[in-house]
C-alpha positions in Angstrom: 102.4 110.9 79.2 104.2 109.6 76.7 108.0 108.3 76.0 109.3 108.9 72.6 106.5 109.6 70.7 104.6 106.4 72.6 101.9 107.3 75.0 101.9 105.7 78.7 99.6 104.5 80.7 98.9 107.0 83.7 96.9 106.5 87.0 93.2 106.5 87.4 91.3 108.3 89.9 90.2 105.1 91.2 92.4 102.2 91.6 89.8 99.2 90.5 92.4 96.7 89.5 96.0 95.9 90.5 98.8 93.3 90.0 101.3 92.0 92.5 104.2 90.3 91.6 108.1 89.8 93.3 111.2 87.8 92.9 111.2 87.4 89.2 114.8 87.1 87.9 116.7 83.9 86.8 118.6 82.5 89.3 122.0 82.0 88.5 124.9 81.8 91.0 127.7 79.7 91.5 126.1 75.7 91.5 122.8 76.9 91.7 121.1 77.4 88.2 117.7 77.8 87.2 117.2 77.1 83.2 116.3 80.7 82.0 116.0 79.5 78.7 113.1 77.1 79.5 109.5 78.9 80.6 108.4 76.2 82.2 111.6 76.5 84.9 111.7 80.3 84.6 108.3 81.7 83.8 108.5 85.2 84.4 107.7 86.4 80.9 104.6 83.8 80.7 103.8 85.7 83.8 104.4 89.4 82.9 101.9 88.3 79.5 99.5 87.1 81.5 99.3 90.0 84.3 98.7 92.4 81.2 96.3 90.8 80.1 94.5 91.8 83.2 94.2 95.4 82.2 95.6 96.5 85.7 95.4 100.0 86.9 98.8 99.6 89.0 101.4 97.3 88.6 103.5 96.8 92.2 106.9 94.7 92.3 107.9 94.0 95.5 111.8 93.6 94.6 114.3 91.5 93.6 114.9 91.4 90.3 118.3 90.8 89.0 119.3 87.5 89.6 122.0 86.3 87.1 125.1 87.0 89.8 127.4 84.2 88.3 128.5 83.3 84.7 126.5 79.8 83.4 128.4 77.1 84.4 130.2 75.3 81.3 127.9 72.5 80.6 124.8 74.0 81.7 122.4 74.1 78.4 119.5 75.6 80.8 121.3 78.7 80.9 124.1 79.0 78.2 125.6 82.2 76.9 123.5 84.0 80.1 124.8 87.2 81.1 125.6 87.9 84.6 126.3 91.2 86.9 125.3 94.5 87.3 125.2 95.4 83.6 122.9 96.7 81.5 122.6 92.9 79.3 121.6 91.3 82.4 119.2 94.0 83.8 117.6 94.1 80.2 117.8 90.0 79.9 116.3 89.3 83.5 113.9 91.9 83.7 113.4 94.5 81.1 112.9 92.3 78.0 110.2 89.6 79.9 108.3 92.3 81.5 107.7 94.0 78.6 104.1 93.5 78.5 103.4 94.5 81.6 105.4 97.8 81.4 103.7 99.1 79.0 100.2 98.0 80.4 100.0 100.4 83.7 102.3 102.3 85.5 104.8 100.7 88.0 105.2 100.9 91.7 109.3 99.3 92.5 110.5 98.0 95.8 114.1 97.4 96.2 114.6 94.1 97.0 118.0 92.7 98.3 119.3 91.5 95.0 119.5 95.5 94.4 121.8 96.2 97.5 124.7 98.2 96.5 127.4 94.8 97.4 124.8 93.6 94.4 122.7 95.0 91.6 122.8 98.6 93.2 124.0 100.7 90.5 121.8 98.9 88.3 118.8 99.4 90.5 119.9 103.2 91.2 120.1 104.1 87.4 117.3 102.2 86.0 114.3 101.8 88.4 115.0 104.1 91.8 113.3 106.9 93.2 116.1 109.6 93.6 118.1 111.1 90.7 120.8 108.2 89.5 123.8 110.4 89.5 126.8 109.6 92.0 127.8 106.3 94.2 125.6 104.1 95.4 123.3 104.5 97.9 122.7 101.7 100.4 119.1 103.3 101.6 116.2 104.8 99.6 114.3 107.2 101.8 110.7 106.1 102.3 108.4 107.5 100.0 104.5 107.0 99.9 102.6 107.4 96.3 98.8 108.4 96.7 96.3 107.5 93.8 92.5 108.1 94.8 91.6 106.9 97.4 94.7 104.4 98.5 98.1 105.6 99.6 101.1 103.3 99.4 104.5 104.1 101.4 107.3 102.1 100.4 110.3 101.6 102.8 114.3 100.0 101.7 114.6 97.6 104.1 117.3 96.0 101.2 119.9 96.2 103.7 117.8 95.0 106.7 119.4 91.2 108.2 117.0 88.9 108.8 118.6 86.6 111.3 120.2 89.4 113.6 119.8 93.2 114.3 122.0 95.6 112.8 121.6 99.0 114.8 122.7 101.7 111.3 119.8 100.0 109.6 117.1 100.3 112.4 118.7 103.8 113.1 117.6 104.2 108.9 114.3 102.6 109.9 112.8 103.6 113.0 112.2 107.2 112.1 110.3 106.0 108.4 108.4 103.7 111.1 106.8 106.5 112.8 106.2 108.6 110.0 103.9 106.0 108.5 101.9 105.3 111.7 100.9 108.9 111.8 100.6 109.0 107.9 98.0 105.6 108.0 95.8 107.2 110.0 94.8 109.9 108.3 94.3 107.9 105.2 94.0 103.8 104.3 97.8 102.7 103.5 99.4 99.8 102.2 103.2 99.1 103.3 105.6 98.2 100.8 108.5 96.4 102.0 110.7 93.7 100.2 111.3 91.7 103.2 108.3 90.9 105.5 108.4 91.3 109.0 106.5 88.1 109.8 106.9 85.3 107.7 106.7 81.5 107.7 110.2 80.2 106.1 110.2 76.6 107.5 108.5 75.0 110.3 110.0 73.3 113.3 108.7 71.9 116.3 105.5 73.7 115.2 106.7 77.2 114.9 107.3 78.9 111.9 110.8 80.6 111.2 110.6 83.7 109.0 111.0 87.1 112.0 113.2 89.5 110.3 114.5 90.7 113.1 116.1 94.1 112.3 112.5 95.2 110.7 111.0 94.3 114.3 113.4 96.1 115.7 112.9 99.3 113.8 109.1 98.9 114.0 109.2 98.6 117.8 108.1 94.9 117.2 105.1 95.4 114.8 103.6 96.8 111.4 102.0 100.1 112.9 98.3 99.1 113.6 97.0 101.8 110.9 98.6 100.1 107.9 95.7 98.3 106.1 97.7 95.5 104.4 101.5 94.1 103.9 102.8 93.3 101.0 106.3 91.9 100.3 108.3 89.7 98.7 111.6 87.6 99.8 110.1 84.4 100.2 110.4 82.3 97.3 106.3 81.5 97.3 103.2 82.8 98.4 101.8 83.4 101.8 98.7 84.9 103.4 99.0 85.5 106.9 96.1 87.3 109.2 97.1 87.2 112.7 95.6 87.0 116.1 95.6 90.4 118.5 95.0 92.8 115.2 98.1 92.5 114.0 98.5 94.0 110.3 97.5 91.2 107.8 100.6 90.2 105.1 100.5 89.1 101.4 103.7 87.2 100.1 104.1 87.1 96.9 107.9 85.7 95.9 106.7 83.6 93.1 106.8 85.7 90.3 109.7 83.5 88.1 112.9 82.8 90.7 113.5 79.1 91.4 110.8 78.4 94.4 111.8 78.0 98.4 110.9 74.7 99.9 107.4 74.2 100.9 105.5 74.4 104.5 102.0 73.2 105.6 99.8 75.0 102.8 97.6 75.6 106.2 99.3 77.8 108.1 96.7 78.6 110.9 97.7 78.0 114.5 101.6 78.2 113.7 103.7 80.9 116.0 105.6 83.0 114.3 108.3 85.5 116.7 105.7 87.1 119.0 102.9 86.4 116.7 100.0 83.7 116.2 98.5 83.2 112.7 94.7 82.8 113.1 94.2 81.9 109.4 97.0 81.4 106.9 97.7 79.4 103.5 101.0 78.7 101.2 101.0 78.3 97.9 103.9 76.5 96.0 103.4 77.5 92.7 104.5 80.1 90.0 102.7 82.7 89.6 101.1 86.6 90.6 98.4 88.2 92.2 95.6 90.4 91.6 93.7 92.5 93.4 90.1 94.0 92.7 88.2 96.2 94.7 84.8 95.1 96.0 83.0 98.0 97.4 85.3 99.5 100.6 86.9 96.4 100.8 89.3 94.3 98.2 89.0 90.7 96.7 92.4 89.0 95.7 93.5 85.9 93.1 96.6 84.2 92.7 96.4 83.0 89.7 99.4 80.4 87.9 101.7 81.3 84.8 98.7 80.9 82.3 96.0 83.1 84.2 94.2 80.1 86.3 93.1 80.7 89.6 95.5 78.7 92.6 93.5 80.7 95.5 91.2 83.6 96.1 91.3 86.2 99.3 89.3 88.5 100.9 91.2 91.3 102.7 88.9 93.3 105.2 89.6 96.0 107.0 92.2 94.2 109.7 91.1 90.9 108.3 92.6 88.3 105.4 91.0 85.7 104.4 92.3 83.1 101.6 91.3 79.4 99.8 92.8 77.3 97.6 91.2 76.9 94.3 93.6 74.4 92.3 
């Protein structure tokens, strides 16, 4: 493959190596500013570098990517002259021009996050990275899709739309039916869900649960991640979690921390906290920058988070039905 006159990087047989990383713009709205122009504050491109360097096979971005809603504030050197909106400058300043690296070290799997609802970024997201032709309005859901390479097949779902704190019956009616289709599809083959928001989450703790259920997802799922699904892997919260559960539920990989402004921290042990219907047998935060990879070891897959720079934060093992992570750093 090849994109005027430079040749691509195309899929493997075999997936061997693969990078994870979500939530990457510059946030700029309003009060709240994040100092893009500082790569300490914002280090998505020290990121992107350092996830090419990797050599991955597959790239996966588990959405949100345009964050630069509101013009700098007067004043605020972090972030002068920043563009803002659903233009091509702020798509091309936010994302394309610090991921350049890593787009042109493997090919890409996008989630729509929902920065890249239509009321936001959604022509943006439409034009430049969707999965359906570009031309027309809008369109405020992306019908599921699942990408097969080897021996591993991913099905991504636009749960952009999907509340959190409350059901909303047009997007479970969206949903429900994408539901179904991939509990027949996992098991015929191993499968990985894609979804920008996960369905089990630890937000904040209190009183010794964990606040994070998206609601409207549990709702469409009929209140869990189809058994057959192998792995989770989302992004929404601004750090990143590990979460096996108790009772087989389907293990989930966070991984917000890819460049926008982090969410406050939780108990870096996680195990034992009650999440909606759901128990976490073993579970660990990390507050830090950074991205994940993923190597395969034999049937089974090994995982790193490592910081801005490359350096290990934490390691994982993800069995079949089983996740597994330590702290390095």
């Amino acid at each position: 493959a090849a994109l005027a006159g430079d040749p691509l990087p195309v899929p493997s047989g075999r997936l061997e190596r693969i990078v994870v990383i979500g939530d990457t713009g510059c946030r700029v709205k309003g009060d709240y500013v994040q100092a893009c122009d500082d790569p300490a504050a914002w280090p998505f491109a020290r990121i992107a570098a350092a996830a090419a360097a990797e050599r991955p096979d597959l790239v996966i971005h588990v959405g949100d990517y345009l964050y630069r809603e509101t013009p700098c504030p007067p004043g605020e050197a972090g972030c002068a002259g920043s563009p803002s909106g659903d233009t091509w400058t702020t798509w091309r300043s936010d994302f394309f021009e610090p991921a350049a690296a890593l787009l042109g070290a493997a090919p890409w799997i996008v989630v729509r996050g929902n920065h890249e609802t239509c009321e936001r970024a959604g022509m943006g997201w439409t034009r430049l990275l969707g999965p359906q032709p570009s031309a027309g309005p809008c369109r405020t859901h992306d019908a599921a899709y699942t990408v097969t390479v080897g021996d591993l097949a991913f099905a991504v779902l636009d749960a952009a739309a999907a509340p959190d704190n409350a059901i909303d019956p047009v997007v479970v009616a969206d949903l429900a039916p994408e539901f179904a289709a991939l509990a027949a599809a996992a098991a015929k083959a191993p499968t990985w869900l894609l979804v920008h928001k996960p369905m089990y989450s630890v937000v904040r703790v209190e009183h010794g649960r964990g606040l994070g259920v998206s609601r409207t997802l549990a709702a469409a799922a009929g209140g869990a991640i189809p058994s057959d699904v192998a792995l989770a892997l989302s992004g929404h919260v601004h750090k990143f979690e590990a979460l096996d559960f108790s009772g087989g539920a389907v293990p989930q990989l966070v991984v917000g921390n890819s460049g926008t402004a982090l969410d406050a921290a939780v108990p870096a042990d996680l195990a034992g906290i009650v999440v909606g219907d759901r128990v976490v047998s073993r579970g660990l935060e990390v507050h830090d920058f950074g991205y994940l990879v993923l190597e395969r070891a034999g049937e089974d897959w090994d995982a790193t988070l490592k910081d801005p720079d490359g350096h290990p934060l934490a390691t994982c093992t993800i069995d079949p039905g089983m996740l597994a992570c330590r702290a390095t750093k």
